[in-house]
Residue frames relative to the residue before (quaternion, step in Angstrom):
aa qw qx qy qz dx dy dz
X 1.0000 0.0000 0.0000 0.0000 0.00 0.00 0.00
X 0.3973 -0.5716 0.6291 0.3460 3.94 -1.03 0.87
X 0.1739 -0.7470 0.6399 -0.0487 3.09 -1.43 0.90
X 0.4651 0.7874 -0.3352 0.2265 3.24 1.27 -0.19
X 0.1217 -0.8979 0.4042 0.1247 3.59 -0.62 0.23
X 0.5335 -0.7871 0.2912 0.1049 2.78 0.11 1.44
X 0.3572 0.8534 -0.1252 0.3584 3.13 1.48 -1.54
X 0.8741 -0.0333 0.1749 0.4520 2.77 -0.11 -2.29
X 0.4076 -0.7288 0.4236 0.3510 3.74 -0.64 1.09
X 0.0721 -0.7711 0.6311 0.0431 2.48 -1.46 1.07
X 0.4128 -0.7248 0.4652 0.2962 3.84 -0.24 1.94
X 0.5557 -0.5854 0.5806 0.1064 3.55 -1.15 1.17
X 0.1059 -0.7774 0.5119 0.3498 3.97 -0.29 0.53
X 0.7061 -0.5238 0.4237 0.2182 2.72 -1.90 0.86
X 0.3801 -0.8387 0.3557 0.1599 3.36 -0.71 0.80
X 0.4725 -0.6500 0.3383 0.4897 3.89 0.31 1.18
X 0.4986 -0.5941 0.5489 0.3118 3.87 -1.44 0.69
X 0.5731 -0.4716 0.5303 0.4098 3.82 -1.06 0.48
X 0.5745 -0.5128 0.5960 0.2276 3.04 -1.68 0.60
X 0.7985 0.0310 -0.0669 0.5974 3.80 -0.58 1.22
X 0.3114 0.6717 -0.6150 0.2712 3.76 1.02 0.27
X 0.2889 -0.7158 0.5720 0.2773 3.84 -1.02 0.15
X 0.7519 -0.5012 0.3206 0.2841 3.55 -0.88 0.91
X 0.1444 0.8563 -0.4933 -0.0503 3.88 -0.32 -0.05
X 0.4377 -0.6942 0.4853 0.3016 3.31 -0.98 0.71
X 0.4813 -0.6945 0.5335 0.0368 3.04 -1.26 1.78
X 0.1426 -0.7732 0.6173 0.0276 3.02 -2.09 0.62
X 0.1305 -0.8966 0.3980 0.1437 2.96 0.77 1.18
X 0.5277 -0.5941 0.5658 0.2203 3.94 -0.71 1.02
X 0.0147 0.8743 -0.4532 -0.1733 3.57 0.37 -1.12
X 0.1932 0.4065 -0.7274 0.5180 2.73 1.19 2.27
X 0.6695 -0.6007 0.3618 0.2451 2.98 -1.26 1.05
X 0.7444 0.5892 -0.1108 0.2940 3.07 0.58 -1.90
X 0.6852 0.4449 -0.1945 0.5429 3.18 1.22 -1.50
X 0.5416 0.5738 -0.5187 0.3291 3.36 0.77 -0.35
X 0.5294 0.5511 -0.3465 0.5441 3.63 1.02 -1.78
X 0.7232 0.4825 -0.4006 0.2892 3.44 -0.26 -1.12
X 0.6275 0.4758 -0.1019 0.6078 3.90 1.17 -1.42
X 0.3606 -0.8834 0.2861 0.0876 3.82 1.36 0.06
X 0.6366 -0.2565 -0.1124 0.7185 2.24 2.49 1.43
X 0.8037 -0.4572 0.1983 0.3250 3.14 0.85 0.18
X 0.6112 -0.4941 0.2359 0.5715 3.95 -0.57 0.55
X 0.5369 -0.5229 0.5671 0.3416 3.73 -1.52 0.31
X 0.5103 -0.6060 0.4692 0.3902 4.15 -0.59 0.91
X 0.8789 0.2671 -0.2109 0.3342 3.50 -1.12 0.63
X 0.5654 0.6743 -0.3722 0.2951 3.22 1.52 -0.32
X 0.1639 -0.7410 0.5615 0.3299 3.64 -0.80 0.30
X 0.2932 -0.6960 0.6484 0.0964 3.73 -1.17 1.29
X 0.1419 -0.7503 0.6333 0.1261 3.57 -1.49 0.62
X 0.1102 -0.8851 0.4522 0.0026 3.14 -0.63 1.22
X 0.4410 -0.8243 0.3545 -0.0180 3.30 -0.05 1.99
X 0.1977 0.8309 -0.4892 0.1764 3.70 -0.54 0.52
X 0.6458 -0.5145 0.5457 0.1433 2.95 -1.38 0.33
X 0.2693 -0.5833 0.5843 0.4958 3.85 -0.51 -0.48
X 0.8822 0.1502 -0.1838 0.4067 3.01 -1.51 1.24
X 0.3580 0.7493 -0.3440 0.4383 3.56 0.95 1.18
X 0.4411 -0.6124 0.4509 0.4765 3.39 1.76 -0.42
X 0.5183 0.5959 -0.5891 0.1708 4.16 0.21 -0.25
X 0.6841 0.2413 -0.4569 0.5149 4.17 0.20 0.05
X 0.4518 0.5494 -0.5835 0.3918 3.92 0.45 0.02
X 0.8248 0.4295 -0.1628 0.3296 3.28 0.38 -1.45
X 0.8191 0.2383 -0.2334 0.4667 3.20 1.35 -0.30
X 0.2874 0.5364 -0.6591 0.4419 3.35 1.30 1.33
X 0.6774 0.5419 -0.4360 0.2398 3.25 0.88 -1.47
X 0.6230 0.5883 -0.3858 0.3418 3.72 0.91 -1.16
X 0.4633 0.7732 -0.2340 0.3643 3.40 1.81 -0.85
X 0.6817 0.5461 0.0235 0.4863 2.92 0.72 -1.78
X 0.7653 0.3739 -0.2727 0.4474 3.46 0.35 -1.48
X 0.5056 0.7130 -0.2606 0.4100 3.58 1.45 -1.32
X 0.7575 0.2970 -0.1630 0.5581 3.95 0.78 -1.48
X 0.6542 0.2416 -0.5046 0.5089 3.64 0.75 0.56
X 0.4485 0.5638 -0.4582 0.5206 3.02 0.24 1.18
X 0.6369 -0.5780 0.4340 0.2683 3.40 0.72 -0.35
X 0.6446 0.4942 -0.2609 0.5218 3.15 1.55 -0.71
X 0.3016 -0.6577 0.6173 0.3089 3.52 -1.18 1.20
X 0.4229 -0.7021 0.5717 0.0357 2.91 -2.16 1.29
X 0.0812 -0.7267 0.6707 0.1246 3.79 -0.61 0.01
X 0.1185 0.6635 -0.7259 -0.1373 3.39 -1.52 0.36
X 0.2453 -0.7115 0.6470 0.1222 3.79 -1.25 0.98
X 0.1189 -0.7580 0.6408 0.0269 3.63 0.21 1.26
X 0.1154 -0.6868 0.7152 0.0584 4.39 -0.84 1.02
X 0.7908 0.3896 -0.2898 0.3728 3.79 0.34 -0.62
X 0.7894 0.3088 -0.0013 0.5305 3.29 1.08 -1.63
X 0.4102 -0.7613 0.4254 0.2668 3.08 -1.15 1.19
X 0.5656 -0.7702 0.2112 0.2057 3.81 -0.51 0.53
X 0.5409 0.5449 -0.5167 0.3789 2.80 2.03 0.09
X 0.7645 0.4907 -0.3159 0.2737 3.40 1.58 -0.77
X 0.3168 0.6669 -0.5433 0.3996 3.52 1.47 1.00
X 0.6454 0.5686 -0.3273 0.3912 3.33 1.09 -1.33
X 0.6307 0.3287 -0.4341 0.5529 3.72 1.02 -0.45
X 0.5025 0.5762 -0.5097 0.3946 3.82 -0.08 -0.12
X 0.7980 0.3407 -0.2510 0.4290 3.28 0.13 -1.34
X 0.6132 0.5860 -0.4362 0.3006 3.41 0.63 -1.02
X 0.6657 0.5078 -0.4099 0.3618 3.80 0.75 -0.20
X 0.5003 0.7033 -0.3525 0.3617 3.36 1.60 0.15
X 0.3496 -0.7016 0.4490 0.4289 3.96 0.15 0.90
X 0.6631 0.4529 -0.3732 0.4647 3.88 0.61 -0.78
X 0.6824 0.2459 -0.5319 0.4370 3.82 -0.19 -0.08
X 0.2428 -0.6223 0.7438 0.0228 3.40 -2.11 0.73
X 0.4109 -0.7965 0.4054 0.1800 3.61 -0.83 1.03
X 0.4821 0.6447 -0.4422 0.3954 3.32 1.63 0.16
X 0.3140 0.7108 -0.4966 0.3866 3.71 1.85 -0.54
X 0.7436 0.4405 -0.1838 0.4683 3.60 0.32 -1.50
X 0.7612 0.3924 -0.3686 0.3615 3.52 0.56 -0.64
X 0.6654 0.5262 -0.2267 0.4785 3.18 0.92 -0.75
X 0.2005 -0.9142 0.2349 0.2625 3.66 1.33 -0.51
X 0.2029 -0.7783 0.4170 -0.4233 2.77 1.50 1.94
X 0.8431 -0.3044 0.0595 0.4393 3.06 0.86 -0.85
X 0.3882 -0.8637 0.3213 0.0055 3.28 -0.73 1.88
X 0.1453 -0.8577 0.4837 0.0968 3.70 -0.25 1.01
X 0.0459 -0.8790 0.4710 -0.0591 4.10 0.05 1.05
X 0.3832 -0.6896 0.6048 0.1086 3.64 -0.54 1.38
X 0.4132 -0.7313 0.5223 0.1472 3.46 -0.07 1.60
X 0.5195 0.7511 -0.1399 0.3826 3.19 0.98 -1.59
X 0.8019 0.4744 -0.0987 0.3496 3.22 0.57 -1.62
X 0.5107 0.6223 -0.1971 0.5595 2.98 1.29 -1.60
X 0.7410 0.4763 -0.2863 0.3769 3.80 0.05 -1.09
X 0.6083 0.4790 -0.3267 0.5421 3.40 0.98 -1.50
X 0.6629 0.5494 -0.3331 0.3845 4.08 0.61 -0.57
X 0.5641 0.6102 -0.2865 0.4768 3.19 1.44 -0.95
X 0.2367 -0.7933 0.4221 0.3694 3.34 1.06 -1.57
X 0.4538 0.7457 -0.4089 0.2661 3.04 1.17 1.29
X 0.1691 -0.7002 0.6929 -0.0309 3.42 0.93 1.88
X 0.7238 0.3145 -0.5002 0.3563 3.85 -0.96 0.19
X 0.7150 -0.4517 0.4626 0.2661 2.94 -2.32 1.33
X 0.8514 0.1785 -0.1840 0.4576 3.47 0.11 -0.85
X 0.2138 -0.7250 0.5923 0.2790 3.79 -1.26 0.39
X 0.5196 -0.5986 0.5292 0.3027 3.45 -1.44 1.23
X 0.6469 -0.3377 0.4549 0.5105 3.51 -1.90 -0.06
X 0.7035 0.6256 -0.2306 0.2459 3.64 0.40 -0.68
X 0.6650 0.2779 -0.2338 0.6526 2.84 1.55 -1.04
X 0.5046 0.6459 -0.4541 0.3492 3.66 0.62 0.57
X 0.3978 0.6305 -0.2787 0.6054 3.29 2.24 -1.07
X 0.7611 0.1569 -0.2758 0.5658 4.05 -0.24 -1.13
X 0.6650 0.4364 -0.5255 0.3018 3.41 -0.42 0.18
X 0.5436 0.4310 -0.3784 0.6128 3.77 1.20 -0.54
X 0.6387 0.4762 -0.3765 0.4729 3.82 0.13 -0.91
X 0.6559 0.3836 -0.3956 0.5158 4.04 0.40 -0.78
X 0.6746 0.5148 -0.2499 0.4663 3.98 0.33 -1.20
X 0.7690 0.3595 -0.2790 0.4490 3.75 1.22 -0.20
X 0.3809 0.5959 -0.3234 0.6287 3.31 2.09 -0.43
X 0.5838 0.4055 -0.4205 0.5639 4.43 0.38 -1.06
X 0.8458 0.3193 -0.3260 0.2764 3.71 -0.36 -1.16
X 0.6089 0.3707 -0.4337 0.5511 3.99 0.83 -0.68
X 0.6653 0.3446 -0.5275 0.4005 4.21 -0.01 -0.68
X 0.7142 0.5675 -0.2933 0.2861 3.93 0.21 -0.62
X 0.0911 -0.7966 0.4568 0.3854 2.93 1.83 -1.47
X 0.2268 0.7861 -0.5548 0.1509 3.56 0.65 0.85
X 0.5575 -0.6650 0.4935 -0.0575 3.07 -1.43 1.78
X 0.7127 0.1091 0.1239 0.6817 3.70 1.11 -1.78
X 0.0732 0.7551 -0.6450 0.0922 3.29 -0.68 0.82
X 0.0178 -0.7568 0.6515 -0.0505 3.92 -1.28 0.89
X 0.1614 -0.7373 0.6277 0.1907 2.75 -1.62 1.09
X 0.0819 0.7872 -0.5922 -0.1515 3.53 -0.86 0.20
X 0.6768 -0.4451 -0.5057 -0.2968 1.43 -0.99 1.90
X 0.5294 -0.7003 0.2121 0.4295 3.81 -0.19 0.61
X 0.4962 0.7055 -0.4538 0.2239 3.28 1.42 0.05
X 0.6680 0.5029 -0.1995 0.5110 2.86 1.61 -0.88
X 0.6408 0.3987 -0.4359 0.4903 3.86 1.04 -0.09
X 0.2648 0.8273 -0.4207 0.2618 3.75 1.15 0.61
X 0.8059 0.5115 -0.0427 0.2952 1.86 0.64 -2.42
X 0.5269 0.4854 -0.3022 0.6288 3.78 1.57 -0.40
X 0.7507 0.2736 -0.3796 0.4664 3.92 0.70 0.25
X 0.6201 -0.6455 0.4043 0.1878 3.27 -0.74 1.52
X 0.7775 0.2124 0.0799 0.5865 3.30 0.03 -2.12
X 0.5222 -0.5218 0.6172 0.2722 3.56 -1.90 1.14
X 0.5785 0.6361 -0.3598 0.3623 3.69 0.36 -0.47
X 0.4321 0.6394 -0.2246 0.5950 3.29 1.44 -1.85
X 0.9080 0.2599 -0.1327 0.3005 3.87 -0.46 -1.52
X 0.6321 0.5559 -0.3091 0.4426 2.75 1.28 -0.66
X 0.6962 0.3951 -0.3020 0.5177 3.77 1.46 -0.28
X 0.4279 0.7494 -0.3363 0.3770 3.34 1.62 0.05
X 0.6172 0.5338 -0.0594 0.5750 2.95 1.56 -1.82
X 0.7842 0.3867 -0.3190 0.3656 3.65 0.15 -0.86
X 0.6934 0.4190 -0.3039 0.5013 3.78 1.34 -0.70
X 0.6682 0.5209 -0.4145 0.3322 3.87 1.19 -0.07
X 0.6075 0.5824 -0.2104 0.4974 3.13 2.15 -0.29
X 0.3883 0.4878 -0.4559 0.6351 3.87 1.97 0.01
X 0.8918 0.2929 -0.2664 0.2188 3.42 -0.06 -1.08
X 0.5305 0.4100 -0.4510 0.5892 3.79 1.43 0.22
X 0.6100 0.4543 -0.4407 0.4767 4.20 0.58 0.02
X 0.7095 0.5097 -0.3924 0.2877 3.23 1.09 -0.27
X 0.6912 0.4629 -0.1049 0.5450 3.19 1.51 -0.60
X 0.2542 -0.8869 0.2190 0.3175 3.57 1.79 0.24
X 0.0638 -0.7344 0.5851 -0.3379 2.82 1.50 1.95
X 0.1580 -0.6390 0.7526 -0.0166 4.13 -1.10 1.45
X 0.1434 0.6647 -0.7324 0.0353 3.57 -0.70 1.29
X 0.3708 -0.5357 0.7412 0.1619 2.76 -2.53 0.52
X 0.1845 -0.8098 0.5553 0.0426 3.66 -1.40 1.00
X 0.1139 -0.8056 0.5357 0.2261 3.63 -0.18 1.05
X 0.2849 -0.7230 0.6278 0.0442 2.92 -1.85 1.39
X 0.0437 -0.7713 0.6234 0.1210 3.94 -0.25 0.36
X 0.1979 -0.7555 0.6246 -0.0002 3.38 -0.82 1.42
X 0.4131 -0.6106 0.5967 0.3171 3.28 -1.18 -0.84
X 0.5402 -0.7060 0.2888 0.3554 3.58 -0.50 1.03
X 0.1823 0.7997 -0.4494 0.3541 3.85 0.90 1.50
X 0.1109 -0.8309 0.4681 0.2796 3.23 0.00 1.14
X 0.6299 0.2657 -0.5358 0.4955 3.72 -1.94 0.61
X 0.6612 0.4142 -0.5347 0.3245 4.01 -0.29 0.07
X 0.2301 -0.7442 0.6267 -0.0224 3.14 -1.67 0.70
X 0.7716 -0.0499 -0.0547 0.6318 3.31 1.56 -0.20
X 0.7202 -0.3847 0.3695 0.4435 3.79 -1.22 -0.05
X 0.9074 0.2922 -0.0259 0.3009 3.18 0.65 -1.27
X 0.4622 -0.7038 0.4038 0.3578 2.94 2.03 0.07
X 0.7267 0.3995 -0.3245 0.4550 3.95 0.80 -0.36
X 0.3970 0.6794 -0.5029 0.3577 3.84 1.10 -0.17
X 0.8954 0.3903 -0.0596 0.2058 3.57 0.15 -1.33
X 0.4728 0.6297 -0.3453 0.5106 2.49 2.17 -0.05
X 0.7955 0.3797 -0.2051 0.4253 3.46 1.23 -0.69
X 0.5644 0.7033 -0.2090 0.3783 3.46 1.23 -0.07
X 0.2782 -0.7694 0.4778 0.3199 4.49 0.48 0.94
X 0.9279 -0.0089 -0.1739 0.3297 3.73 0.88 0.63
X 0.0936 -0.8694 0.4611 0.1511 3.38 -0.46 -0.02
X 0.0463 -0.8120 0.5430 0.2091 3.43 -0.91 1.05
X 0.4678 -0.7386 0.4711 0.1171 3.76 -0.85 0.68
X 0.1899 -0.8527 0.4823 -0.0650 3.59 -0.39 1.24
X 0.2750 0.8482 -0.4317 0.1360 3.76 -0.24 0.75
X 0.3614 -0.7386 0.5590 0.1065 3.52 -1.10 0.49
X 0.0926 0.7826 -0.5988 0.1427 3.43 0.05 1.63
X 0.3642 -0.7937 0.4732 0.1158 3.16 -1.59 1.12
X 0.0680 -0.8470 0.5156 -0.1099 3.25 -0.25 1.37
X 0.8108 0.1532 0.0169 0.5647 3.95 -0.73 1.08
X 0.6932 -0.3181 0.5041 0.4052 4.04 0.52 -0.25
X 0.6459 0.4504 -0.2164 0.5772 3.92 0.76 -0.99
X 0.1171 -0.6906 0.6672 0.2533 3.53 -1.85 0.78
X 0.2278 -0.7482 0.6026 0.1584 3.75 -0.81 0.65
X 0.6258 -0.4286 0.6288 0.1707 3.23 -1.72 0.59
X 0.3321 0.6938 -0.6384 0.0293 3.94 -0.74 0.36
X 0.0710 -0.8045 0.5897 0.0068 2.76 -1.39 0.73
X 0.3436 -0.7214 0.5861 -0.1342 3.56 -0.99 1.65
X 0.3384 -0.6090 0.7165 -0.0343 3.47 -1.68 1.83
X 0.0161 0.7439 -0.6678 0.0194 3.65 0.42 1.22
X 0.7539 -0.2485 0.0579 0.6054 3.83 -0.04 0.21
X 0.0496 0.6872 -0.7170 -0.1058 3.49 -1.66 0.21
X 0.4238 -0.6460 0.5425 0.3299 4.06 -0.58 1.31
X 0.9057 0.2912 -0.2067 0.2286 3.46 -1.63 0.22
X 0.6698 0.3444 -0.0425 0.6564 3.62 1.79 -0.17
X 0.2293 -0.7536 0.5542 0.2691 3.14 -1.22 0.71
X 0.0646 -0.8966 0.4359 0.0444 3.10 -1.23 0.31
X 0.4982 -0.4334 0.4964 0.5635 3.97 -1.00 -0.05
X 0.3569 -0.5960 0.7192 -0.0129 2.62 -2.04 0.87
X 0.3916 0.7709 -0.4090 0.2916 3.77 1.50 -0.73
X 0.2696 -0.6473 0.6307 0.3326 3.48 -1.11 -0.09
X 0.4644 -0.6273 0.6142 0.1165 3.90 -1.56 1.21
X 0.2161 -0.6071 0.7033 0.3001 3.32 -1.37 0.14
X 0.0324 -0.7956 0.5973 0.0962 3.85 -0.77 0.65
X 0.0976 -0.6496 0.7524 -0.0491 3.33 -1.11 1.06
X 0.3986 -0.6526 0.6434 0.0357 3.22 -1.52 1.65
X 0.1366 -0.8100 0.5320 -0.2057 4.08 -0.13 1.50
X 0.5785 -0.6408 0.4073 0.2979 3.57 -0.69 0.66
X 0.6379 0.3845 -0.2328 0.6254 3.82 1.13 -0.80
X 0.7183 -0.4390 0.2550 0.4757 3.85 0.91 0.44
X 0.8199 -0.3454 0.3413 0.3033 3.50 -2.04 -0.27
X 0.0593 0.8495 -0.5172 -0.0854 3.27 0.01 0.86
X 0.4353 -0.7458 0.5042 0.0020 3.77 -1.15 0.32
X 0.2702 0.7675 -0.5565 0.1680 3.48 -0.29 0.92
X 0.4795 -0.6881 0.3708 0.3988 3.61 -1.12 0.81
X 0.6220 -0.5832 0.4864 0.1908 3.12 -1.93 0.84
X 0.0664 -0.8365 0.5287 0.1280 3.72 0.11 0.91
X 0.6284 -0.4703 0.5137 0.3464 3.34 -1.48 0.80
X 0.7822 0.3770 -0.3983 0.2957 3.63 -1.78 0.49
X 0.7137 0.3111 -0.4225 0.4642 3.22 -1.27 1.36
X 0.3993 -0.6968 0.5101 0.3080 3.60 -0.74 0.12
X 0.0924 -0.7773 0.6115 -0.1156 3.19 -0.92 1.43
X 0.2193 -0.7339 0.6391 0.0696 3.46 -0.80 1.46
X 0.3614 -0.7583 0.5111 0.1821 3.82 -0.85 1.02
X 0.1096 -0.7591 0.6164 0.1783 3.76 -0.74 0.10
C-alpha cells in the first residue's frame, strides 16, 4: 500500500556529488524537495522543460519557481502564449506564498506573449525565419533592459504551433538558450504532451535541445489520482531519477516519495 503523504513535505535526499564533479553555481527553485532532489538546485543558466499533461501542476510549479526566484532578489519574467495574465494573476493570488507587491515593485514581470506578437505584426498562422529573428531580438531586449534572472515560457507547445518546420524550432530553441545562458538567465519551458509514455514534447525536437527535463503525470493508484513528478535528465548535476508524489497546497508544491505497492496505471 502507498503510504505516502503528500500533505507533509518530505525533503528528497540529496544525491552524493560525482567524484571530481566541478562545483556549479546553483539556482535554488525554492521548492524544497526538488531542490534536494537537483542536489541543490537547477545549475545557473540552464534552460529546463517542463512536460505535462493538462492538469499536472506545470505553470503552478513554474510561477512558483517564479515567485520563489523574485523573493530572492532575482528579477522574474513570465511569457504566458496561451493564458491571459490577468487571469493567472487571479490563480496565483490564492497561493499564501505569492505577494502582490512582487508585481508592484517589478520583481516580478507578467508578459502576454500574444501581445508582443500582435505589436510585432505577426497577424499570420505561420512565423517566417525572420520573424523568429525579431521575436528572439525583442525577448533579449525584455531580459538585458529588466535584468531578468528566471524567465518562463508557457508554453512552447503552443508557440509551435505558429512554427511550421522542426528545423525553424529547433533553431528557435537553441539561440533562446545561448542568449538566456548568456546572461545567467535559468529558464523553465512549458511542454504539454499527451498522456504517452516516453514523450516529452509534441514534436519530439524540444528535448533533444534542452540541459533538462522535468516530467509531470497523473497516475492512478487505489481509486485516487496523484500528481507525480520525475528528474528525467538534468545537464550539470546529479540527480534522483525516483518518481514524487506532488500535491499542489496553499504554502506551495509539496513533494513526497512515491512508494512501491498497489497497481498504478500512469496517464
Amino acid at each position: 500500500m502507498d503510504t505516502s503523504d503528500p500533505g507533509t513535505p518530505v525533503p528528497a535526499p540529496t544525491p552524493a556529488e560525482g567524484e571530481g564533479m566541478p562545483s556549479v553555481d546553483r539556482c535554488l527553485t525554492g521548492i524544497e524537495a526538488l531542490d534536494a532532489i537537483l542536489g541543490g538546485g537547477l545549475p545557473r543558466g540552464n534552460m529546463v522543460l517542463v512536460a505535462g499533461s493538462v492538469g499536472t501542476g506545470k505553470t503552478t510549479l513554474t510561477l512558483e519557481f517564479l515567485i520563489r526566484g523574485a523573493e530572492r532578489g532575482e528579477r522574474s519574467l513570465f511569457l504566458s502564449v496561451t493564458e491571459a495574465t490577468a487571469k493567472l494573476l487571479q490563480n496565483v493570488s490564492s497561493f499564501e506564498f505569492f505577494r502582490t507587491s512582487l508585481i508592484q515593485d517589478g520583481s516580478l514581470v507578467l508578459v502576454d506573449l500574444p501581445a508582443i506578437t500582435a505589436k510585432l505584426g505577426f497577424d499570420r498562422d505561420e512565423l517566417s525565419n525572420e520573424d523568429l529573428d525579431l521575436l528572439l531580438r525583442t525577448i533579449r531586449d525584455l531580459v538585458h533592459s529588466l535584468g531578468v534572472r528566471r524567465l518562463v515560457v508557457d508554453s512552447i507547445t503552443s508557440l509551435g504551433y505558429r512554427i511550421p518546420r522542426d528545423e525553424q524550432l529547433r533553431d528557435f530553441l537553441l539561440r533562446l538558450g545561448e542568449l538566456l545562458s548568456e546572461v545567467d538567465c535559468t529558464s523553465m519551458i512549458v511542454s504539454e504532451i499527451s498522456p504517452t509514455p516516453g514523450r516529452y514534447s509534441t514534436r519530439g525536437v524540444e528535448e533533444a535541445i534542452v540541459d533538462g527535463i522535468i516530467l509531470l503525470r497523473n497516475t492512478h493508484r487505489l481509486g485516487d489520482i496523484l500528481r507525480v513528478l520525475q528528474v528525467v535528465k538534468m545537464r550539470g548535476t546529479p540527480h534522483s531519477r525516483a518518481l514524487y508524489v506532488l500535491e499542489l497546497t496553499p504554502i506551495g508544491i509539496l513533494l513526497a516519495p512515491h512508494l512501491k505497492g498497489g497497481r498504478a496505471v500512469e496517464e
